[in-house]
Backbone of each chain as nested JSON, in Angstrom:
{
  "chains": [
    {"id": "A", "residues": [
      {"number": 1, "name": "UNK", "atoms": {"N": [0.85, -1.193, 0.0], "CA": [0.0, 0.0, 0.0], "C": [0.88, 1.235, 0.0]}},
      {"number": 2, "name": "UNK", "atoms": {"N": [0.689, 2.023, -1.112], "CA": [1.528, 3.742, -0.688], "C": [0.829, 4.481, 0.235]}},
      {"number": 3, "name": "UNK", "atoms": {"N": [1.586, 4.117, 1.097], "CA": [1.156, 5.394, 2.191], "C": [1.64, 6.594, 2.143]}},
      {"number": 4, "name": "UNK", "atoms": {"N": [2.437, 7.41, 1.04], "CA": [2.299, 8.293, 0.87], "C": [1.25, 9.431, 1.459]}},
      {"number": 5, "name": "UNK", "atoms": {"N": [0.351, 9.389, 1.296], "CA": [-0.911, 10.085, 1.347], "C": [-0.732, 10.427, 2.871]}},
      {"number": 6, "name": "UNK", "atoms": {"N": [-0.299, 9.595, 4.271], "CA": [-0.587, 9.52, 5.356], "C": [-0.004, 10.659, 5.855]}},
      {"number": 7, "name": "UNK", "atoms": {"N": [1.088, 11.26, 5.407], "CA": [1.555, 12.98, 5.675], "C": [1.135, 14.193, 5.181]}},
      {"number": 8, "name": "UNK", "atoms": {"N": [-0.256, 13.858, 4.775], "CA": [-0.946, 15.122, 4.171], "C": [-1.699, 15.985, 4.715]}},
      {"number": 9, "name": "UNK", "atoms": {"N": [-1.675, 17.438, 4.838], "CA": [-1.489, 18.287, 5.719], "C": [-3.441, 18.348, 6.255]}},
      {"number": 10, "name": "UNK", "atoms": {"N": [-4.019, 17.607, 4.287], "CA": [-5.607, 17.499, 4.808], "C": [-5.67, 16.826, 6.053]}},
      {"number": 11, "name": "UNK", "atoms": {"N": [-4.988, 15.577, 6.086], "CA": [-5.597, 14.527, 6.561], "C": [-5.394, 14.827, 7.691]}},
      {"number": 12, "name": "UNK", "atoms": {"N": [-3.717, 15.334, 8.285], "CA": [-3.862, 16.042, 9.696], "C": [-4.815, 16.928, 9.906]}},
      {"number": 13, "name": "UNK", "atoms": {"N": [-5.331, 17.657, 9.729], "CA": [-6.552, 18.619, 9.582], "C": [-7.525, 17.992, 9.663]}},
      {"number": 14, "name": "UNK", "atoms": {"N": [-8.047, 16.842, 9.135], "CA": [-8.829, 15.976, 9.319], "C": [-9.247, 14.787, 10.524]}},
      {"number": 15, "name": "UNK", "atoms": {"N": [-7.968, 14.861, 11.139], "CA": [-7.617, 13.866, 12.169], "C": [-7.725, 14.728, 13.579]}},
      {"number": 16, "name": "UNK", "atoms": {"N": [-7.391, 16.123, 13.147], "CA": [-7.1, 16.78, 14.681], "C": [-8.699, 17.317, 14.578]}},
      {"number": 17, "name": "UNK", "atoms": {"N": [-9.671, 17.353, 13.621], "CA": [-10.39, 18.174, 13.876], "C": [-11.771, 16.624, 14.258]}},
      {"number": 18, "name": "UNK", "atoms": {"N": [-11.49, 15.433, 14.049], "CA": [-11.789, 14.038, 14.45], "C": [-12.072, 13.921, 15.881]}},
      {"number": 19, "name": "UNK", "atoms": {"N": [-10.41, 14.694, 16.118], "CA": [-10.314, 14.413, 17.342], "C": [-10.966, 15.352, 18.461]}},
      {"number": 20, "name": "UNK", "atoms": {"N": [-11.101, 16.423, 18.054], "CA": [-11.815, 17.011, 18.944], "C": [-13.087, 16.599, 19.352]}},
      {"number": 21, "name": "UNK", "atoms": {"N": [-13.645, 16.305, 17.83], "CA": [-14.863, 16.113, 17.729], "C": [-15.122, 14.673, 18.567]}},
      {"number": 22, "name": "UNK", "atoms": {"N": [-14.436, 13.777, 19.019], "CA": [-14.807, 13.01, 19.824], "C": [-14.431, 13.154, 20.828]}},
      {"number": 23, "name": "UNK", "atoms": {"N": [-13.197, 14.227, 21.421], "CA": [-13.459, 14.122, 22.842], "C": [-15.01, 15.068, 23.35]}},
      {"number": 24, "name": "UNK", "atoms": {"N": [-15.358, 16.179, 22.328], "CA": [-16.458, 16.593, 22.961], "C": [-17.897, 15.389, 22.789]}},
      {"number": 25, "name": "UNK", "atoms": {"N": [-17.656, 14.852, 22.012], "CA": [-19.248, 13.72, 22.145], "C": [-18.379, 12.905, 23.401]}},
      {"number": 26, "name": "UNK", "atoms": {"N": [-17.442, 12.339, 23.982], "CA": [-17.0, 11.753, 25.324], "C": [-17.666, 12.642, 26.15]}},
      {"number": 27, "name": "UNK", "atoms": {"N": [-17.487, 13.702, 26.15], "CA": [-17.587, 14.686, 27.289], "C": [-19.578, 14.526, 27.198]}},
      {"number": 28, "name": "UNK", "atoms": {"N": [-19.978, 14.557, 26.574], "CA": [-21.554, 14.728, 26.189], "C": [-21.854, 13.29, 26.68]}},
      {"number": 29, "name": "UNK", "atoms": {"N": [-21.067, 12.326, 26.805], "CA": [-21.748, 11.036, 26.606], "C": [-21.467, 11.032, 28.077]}},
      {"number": 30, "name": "UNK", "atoms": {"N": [-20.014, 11.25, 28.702], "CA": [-19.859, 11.258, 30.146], "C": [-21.012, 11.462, 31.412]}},
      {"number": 31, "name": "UNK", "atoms": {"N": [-21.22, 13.063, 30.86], "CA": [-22.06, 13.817, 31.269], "C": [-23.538, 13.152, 31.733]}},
      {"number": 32, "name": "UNK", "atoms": {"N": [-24.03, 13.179, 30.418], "CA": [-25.283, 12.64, 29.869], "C": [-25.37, 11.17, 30.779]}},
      {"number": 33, "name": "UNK", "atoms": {"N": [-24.769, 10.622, 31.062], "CA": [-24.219, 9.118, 32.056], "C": [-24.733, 9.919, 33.869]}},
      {"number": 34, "name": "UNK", "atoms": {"N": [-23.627, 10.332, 33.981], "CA": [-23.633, 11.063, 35.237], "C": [-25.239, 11.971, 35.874]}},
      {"number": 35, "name": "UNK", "atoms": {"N": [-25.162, 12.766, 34.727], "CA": [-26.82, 13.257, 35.288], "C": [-28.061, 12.933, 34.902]}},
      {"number": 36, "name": "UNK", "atoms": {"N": [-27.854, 12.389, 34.481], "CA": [-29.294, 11.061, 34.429], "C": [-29.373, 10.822, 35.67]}},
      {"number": 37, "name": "UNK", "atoms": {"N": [-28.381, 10.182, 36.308], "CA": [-28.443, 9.338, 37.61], "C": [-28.743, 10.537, 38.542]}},
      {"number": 38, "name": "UNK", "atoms": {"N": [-28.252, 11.405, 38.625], "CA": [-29.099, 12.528, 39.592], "C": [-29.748, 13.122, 39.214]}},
      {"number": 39, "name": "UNK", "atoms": {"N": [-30.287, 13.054, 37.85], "CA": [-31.019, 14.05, 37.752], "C": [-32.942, 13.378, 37.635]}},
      {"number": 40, "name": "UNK", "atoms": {"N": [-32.61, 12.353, 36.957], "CA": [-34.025, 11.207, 36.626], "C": [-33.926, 10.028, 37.647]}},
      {"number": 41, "name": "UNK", "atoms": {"N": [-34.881, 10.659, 38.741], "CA": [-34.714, 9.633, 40.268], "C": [-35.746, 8.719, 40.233]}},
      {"number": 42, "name": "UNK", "atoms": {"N": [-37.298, 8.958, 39.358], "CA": [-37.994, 8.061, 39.519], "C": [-38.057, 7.146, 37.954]}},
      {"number": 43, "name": "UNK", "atoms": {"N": [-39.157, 6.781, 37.508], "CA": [-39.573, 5.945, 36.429], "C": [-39.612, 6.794, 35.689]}},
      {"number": 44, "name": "UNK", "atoms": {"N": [-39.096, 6.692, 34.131], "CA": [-38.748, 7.618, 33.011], "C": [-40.192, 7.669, 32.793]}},
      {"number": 45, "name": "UNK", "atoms": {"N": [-41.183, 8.891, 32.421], "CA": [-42.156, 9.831, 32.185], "C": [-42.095, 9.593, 30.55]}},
      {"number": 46, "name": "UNK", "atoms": {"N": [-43.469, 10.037, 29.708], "CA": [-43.453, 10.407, 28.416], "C": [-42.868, 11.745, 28.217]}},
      {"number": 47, "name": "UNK", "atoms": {"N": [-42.262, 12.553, 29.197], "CA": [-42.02, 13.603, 28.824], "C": [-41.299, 13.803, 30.195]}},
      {"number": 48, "name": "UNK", "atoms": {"N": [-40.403, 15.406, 29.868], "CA": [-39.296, 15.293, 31.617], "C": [-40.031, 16.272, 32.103]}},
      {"number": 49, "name": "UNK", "atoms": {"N": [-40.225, 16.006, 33.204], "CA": [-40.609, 17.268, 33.959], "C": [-40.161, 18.731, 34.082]}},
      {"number": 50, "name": "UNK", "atoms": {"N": [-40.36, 20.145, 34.369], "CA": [-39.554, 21.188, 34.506], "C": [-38.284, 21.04, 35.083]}},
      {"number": 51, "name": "UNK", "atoms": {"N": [-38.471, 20.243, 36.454], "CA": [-37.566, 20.369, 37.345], "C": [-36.582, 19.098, 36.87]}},
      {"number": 52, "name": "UNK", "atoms": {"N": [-37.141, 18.285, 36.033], "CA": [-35.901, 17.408, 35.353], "C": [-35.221, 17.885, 34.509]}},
      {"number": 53, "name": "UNK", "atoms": {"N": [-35.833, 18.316, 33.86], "CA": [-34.804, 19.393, 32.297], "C": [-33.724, 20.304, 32.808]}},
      {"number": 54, "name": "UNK", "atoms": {"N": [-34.622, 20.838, 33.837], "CA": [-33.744, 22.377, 34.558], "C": [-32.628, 21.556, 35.214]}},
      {"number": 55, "name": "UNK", "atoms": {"N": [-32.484, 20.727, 36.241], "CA": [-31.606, 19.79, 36.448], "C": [-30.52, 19.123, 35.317]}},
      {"number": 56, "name": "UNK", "atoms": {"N": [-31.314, 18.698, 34.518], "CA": [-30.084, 17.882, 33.705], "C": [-28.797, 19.15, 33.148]}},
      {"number": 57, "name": "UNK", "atoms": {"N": [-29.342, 20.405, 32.67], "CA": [-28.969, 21.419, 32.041], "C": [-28.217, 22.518, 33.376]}},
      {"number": 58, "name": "UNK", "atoms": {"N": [-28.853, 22.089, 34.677], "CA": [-27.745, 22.804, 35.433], "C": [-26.864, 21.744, 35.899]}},
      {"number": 59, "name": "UNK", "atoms": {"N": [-27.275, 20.253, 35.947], "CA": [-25.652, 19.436, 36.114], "C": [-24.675, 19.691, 35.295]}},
      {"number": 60, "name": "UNK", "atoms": {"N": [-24.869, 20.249, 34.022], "CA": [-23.788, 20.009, 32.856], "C": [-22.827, 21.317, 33.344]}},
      {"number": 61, "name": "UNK", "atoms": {"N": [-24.031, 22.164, 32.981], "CA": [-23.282, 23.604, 33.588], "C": [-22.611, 23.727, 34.886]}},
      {"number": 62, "name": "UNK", "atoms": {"N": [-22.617, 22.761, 36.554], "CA": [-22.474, 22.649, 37.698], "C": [-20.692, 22.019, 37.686]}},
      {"number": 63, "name": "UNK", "atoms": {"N": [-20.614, 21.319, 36.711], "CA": [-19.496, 19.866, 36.133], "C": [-18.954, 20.635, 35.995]}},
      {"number": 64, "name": "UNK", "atoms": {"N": [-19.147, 21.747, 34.476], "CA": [-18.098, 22.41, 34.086], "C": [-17.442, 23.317, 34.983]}},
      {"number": 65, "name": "UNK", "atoms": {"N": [-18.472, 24.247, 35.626], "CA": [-17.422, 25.541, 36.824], "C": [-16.536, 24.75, 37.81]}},
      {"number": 66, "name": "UNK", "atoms": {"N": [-17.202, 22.94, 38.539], "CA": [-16.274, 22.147, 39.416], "C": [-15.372, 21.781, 39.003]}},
      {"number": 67, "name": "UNK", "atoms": {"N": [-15.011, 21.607, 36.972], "CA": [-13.925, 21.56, 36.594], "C": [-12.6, 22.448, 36.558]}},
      {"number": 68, "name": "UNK", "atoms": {"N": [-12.902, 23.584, 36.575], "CA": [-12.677, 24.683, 36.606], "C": [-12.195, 24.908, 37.718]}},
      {"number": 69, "name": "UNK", "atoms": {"N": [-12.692, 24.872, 38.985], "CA": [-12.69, 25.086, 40.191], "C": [-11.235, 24.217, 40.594]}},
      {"number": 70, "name": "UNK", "atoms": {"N": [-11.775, 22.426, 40.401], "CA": [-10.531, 21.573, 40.706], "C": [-9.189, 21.749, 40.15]}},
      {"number": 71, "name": "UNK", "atoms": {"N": [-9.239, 22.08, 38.758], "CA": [-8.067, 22.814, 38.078], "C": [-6.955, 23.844, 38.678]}},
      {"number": 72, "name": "UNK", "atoms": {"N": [-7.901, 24.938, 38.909], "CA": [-7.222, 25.875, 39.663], "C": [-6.855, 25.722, 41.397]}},
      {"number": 73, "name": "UNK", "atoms": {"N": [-7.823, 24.942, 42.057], "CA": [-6.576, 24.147, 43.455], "C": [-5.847, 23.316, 43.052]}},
      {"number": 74, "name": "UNK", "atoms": {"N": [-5.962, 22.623, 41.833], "CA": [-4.287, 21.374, 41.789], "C": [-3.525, 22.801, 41.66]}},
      {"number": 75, "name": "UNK", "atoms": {"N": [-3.804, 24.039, 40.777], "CA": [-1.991, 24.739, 40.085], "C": [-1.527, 25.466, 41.161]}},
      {"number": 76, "name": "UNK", "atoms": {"N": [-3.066, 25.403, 42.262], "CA": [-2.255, 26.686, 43.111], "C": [-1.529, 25.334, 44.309]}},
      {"number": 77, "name": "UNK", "atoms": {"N": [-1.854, 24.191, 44.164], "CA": [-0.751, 23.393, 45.346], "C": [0.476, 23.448, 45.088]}},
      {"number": 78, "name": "UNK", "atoms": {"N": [1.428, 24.411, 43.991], "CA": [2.433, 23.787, 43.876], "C": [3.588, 25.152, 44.603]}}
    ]},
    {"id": "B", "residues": [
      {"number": 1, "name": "UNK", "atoms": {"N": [-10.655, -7.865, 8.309], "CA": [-10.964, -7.108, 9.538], "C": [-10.23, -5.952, 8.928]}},
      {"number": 2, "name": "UNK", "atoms": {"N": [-9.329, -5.808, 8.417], "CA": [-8.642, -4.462, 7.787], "C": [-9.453, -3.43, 6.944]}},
      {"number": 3, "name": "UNK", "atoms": {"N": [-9.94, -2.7, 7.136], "CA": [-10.696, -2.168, 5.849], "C": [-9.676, -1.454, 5.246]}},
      {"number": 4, "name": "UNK", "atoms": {"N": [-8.296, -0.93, 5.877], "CA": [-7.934, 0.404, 5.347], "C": [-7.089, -0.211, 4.377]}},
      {"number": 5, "name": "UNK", "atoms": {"N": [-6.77, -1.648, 3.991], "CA": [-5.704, -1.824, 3.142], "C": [-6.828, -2.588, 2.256]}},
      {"number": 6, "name": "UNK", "atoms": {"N": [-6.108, -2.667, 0.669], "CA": [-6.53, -3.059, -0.156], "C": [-6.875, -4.756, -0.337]}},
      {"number": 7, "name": "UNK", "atoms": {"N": [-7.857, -5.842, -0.526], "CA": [-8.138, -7.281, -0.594], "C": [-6.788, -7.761, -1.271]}},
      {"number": 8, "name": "UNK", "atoms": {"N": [-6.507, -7.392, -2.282], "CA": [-5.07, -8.225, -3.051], "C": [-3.673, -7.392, -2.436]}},
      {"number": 9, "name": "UNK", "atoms": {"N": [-3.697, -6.683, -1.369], "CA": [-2.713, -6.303, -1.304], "C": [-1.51, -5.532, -1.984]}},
      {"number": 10, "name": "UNK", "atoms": {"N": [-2.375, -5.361, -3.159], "CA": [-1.711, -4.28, -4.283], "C": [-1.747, -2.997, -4.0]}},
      {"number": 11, "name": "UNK", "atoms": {"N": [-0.374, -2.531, -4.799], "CA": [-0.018, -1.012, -4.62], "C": [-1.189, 0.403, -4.641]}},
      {"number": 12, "name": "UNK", "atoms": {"N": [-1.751, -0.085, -4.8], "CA": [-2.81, 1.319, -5.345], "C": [-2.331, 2.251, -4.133]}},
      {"number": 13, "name": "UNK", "atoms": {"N": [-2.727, 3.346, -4.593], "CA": [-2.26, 4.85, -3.746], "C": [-3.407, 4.848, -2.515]}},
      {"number": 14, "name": "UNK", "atoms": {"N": [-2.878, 5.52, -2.065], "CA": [-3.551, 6.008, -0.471], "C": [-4.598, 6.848, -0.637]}},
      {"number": 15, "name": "UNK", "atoms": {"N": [-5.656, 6.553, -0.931], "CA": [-7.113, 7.634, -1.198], "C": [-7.364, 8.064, 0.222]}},
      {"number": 16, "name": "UNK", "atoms": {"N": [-7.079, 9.298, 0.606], "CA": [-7.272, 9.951, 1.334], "C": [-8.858, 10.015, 1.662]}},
      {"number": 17, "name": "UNK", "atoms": {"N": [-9.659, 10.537, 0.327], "CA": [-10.771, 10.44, 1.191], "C": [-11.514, 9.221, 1.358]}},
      {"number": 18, "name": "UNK", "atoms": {"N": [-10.962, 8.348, 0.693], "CA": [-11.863, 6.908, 1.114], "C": [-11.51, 6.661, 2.559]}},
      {"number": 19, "name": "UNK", "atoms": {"N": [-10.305, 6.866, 2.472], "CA": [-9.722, 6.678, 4.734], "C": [-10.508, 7.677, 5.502]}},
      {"number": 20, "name": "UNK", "atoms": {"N": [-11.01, 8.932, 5.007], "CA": [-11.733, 9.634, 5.426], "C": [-13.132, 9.384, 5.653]}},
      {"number": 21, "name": "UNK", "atoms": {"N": [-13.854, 8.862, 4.685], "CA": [-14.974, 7.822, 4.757], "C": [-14.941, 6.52, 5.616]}},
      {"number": 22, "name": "UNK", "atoms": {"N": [-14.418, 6.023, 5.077], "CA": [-14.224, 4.971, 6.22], "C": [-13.984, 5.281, 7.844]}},
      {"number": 23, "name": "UNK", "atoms": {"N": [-13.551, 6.436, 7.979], "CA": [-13.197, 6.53, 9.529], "C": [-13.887, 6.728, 10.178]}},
      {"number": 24, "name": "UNK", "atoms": {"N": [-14.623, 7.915, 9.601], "CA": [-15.935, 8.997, 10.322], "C": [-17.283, 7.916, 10.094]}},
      {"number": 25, "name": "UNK", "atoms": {"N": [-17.346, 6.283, 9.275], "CA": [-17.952, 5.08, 9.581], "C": [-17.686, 4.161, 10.752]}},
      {"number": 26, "name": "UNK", "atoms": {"N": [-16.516, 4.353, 10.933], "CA": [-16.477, 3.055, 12.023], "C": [-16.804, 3.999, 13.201]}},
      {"number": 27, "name": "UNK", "atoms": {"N": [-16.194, 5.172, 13.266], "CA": [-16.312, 5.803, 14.332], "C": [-18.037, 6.24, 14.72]}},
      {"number": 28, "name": "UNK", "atoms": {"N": [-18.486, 6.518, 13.555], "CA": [-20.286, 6.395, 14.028], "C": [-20.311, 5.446, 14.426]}},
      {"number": 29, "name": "UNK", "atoms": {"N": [-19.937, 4.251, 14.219], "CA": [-20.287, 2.944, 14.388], "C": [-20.146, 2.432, 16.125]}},
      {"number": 30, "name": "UNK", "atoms": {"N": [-18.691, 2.983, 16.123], "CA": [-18.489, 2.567, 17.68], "C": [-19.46, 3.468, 18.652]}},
      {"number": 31, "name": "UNK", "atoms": {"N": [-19.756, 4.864, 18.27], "CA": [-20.294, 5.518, 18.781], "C": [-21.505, 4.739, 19.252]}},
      {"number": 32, "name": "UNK", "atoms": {"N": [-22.418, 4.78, 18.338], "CA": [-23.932, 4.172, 18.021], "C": [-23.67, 2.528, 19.43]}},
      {"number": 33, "name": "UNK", "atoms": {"N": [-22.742, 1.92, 18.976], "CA": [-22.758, 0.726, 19.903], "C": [-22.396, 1.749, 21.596]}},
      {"number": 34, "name": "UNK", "atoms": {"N": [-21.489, 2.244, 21.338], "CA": [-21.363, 2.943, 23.012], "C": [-22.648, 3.057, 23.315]}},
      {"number": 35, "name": "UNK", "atoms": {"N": [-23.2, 3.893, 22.493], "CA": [-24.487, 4.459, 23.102], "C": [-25.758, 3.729, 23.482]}},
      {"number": 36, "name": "UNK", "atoms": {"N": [-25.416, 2.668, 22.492], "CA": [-26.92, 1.426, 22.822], "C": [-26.397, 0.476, 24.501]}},
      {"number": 37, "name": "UNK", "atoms": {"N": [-25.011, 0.207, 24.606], "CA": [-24.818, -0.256, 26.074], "C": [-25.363, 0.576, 27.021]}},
      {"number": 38, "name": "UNK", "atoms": {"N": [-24.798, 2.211, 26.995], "CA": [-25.329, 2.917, 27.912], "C": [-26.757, 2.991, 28.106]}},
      {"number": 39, "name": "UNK", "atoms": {"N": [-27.715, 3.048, 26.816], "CA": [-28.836, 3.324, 27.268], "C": [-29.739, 1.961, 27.832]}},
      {"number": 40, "name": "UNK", "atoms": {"N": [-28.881, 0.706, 27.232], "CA": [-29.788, -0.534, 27.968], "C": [-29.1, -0.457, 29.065]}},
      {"number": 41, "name": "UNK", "atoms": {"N": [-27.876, -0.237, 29.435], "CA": [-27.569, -0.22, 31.109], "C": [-28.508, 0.213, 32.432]}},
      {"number": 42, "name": "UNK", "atoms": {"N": [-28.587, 1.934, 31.272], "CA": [-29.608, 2.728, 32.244], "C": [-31.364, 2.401, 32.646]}},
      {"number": 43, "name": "UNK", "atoms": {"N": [-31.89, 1.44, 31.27], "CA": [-32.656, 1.931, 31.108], "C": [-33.326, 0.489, 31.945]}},
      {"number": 44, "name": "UNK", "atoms": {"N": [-32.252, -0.8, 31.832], "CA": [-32.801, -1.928, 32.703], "C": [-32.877, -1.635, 34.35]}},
      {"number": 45, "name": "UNK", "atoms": {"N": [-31.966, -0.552, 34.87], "CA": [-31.836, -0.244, 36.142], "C": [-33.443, 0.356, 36.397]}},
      {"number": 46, "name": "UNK", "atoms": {"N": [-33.326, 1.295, 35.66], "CA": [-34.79, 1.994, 36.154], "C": [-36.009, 1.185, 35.607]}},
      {"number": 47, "name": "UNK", "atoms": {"N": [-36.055, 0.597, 34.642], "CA": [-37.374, -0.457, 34.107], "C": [-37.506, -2.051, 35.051]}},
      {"number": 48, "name": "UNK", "atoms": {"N": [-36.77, -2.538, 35.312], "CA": [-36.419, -3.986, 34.883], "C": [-36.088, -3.751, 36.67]}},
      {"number": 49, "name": "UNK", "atoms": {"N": [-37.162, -3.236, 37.562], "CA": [-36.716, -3.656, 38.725], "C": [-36.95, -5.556, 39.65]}},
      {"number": 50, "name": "UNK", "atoms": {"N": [-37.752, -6.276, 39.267], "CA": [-37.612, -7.442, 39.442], "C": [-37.826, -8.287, 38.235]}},
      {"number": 51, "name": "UNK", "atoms": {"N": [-36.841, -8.734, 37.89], "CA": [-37.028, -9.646, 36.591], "C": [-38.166, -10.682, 36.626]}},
      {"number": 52, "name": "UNK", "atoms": {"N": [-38.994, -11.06, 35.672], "CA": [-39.746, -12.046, 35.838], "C": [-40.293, -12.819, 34.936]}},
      {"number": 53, "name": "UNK", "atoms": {"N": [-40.165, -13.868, 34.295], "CA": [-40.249, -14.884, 33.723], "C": [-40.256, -15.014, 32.403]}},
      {"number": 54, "name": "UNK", "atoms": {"N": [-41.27, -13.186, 32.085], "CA": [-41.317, -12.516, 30.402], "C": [-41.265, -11.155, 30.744]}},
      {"number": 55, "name": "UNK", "atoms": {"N": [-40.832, -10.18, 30.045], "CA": [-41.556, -8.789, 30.429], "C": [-42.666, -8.613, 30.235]}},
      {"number": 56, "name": "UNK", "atoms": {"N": [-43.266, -7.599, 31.331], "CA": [-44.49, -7.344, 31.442], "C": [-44.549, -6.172, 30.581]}},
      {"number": 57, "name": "UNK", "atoms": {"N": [-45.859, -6.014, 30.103], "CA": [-46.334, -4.588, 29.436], "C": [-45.898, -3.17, 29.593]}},
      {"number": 58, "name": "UNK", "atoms": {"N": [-46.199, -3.552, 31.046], "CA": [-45.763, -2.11, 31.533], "C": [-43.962, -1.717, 31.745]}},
      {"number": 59, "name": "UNK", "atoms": {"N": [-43.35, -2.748, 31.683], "CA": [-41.906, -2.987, 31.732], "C": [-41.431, -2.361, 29.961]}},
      {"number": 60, "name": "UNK", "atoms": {"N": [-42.262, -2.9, 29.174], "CA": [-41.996, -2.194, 27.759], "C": [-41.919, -0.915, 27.4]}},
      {"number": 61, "name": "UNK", "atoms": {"N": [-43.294, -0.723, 28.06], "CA": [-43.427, 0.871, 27.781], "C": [-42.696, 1.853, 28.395]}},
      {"number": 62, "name": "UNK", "atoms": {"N": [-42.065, 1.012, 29.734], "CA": [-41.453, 2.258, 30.42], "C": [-40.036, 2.168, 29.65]}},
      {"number": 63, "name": "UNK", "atoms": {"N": [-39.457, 0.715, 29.211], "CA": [-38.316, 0.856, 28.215], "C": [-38.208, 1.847, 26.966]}},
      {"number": 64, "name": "UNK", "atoms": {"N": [-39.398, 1.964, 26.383], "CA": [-39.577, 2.91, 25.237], "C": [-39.242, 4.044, 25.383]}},
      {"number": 65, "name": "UNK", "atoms": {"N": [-39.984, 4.72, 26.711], "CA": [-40.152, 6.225, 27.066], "C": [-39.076, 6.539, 27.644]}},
      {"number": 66, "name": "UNK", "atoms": {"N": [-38.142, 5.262, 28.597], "CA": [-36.926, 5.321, 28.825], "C": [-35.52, 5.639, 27.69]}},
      {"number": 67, "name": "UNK", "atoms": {"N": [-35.723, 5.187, 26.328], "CA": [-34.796, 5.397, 25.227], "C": [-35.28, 7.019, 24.821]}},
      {"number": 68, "name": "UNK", "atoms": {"N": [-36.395, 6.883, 25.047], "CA": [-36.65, 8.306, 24.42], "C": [-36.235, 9.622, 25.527]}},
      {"number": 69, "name": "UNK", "atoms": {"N": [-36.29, 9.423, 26.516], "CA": [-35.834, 10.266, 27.293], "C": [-34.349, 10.53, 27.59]}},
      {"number": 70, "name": "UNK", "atoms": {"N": [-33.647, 9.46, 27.784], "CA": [-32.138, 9.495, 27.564], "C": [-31.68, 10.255, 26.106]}},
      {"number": 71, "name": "UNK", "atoms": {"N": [-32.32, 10.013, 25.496], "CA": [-31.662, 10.603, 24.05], "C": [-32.299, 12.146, 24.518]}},
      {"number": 72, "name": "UNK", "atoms": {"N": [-33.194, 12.165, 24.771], "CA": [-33.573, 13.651, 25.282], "C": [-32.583, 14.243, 26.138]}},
      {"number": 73, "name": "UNK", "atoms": {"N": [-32.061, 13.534, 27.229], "CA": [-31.239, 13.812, 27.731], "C": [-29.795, 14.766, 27.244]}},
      {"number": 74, "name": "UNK", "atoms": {"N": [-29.739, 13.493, 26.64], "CA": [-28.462, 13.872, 25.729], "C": [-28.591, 14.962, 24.747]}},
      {"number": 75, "name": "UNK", "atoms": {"N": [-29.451, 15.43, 24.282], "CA": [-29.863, 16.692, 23.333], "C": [-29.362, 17.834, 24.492]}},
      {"number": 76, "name": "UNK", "atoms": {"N": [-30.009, 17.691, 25.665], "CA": [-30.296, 19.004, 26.84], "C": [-28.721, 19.161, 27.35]}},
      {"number": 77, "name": "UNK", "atoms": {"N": [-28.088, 17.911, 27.239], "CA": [-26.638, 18.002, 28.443], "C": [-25.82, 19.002, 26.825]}},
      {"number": 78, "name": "UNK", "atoms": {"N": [-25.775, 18.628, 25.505], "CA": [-24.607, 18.743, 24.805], "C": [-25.287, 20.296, 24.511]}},
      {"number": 79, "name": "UNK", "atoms": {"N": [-26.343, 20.615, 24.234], "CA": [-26.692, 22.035, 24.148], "C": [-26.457, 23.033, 25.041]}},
      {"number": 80, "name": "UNK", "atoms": {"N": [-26.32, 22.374, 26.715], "CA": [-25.709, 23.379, 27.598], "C": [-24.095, 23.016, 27.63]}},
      {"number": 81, "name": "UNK", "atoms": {"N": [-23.682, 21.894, 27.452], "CA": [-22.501, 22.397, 27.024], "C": [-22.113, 23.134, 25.962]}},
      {"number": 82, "name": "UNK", "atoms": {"N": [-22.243, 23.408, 24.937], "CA": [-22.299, 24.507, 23.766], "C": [-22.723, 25.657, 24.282]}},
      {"number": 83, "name": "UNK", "atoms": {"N": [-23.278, 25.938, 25.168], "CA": [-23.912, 27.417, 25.084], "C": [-22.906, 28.126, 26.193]}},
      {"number": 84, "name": "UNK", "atoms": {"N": [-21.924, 26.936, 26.825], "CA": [-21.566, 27.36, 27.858], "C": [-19.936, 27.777, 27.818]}},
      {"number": 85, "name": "UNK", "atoms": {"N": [-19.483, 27.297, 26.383], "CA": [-18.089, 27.261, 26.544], "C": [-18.158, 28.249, 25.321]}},
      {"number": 86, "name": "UNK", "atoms": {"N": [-18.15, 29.722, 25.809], "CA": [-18.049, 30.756, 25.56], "C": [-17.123, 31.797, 26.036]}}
    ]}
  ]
}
């Protein structure tokens, strides 16, 4: 096989922009894992309640500032 | 099991976008399977609280509304992440 092709500046471009694109669906799928479980406590509904929606959408948002948060006490331990 | 190399093993050139096709396939692919474990994981925990001999009716329906809500889920979590990393 010529692998030629495998140093082409598309394909890096193609690969890094791959890659993002799956760590953010990880991050969505993580998430989406995690607040379910706190957020949908009883028997799944035909529809989510206010206070389930508003929940799922402030866990995501809650994750990200605690990420944020933990970040900045690991840099300041040093 | 190889898709990215050629059946006879002949020289042909490196088609970039066929590797490109092919990738952004398997990778839906694995995706789609991630996602069907997670949602029967979740969805037997909350449905499927005593197993019993067949499922019951009502064990179905709550499986249904259960797939449909997780995927709902997942619409609500990736839209506040997008709106948020600003």
């Amino acid at each position: 096989m010529d692998t030629s092709g495998l140093n082409s500046p598309e394909l890096q471009r193609f690969l890094n922009q791959e890659k993002e694109k799956a760590m953010v669906n990880e991050m969505v799928a993580k998430l989406t894992n995690v607040c379910w479980d706190k957020c949908i406590t009883g028997t799944p509904g035909s529809k989510f309640s206010s206070s389930e929606s508003a929940c799922l959408s402030n866990c995501a948002q809650r994750y990200l500032d605690m990420s944020v948060i933990i970040m900045k006490r690991f840099q300041s331990m040093h | 099991m190889d898709s990215f190399s050629s059946p006879t093993g002949s020289s042909s050139p490196f088609s970039t976008d066929d590797f490109m096709d092919k990738f952004k396939t398997q990778l839906a692919q694995a995706y789609a399977q991630e996602f069907l474990e997670t949602v029967t994981g979740k969805c037997f925990e909350k449905c499927i609280t005593k197993p019993g001999s067949s499922m019951s009716g009502s064990e179905s329906s709550c499986v249904s509304r259960c797939v449909d809500r997780y995927i709902e889920a997942t619409g609500i979590i990736g839209r506040a992440l997008l709106n948020s990393s600003r």
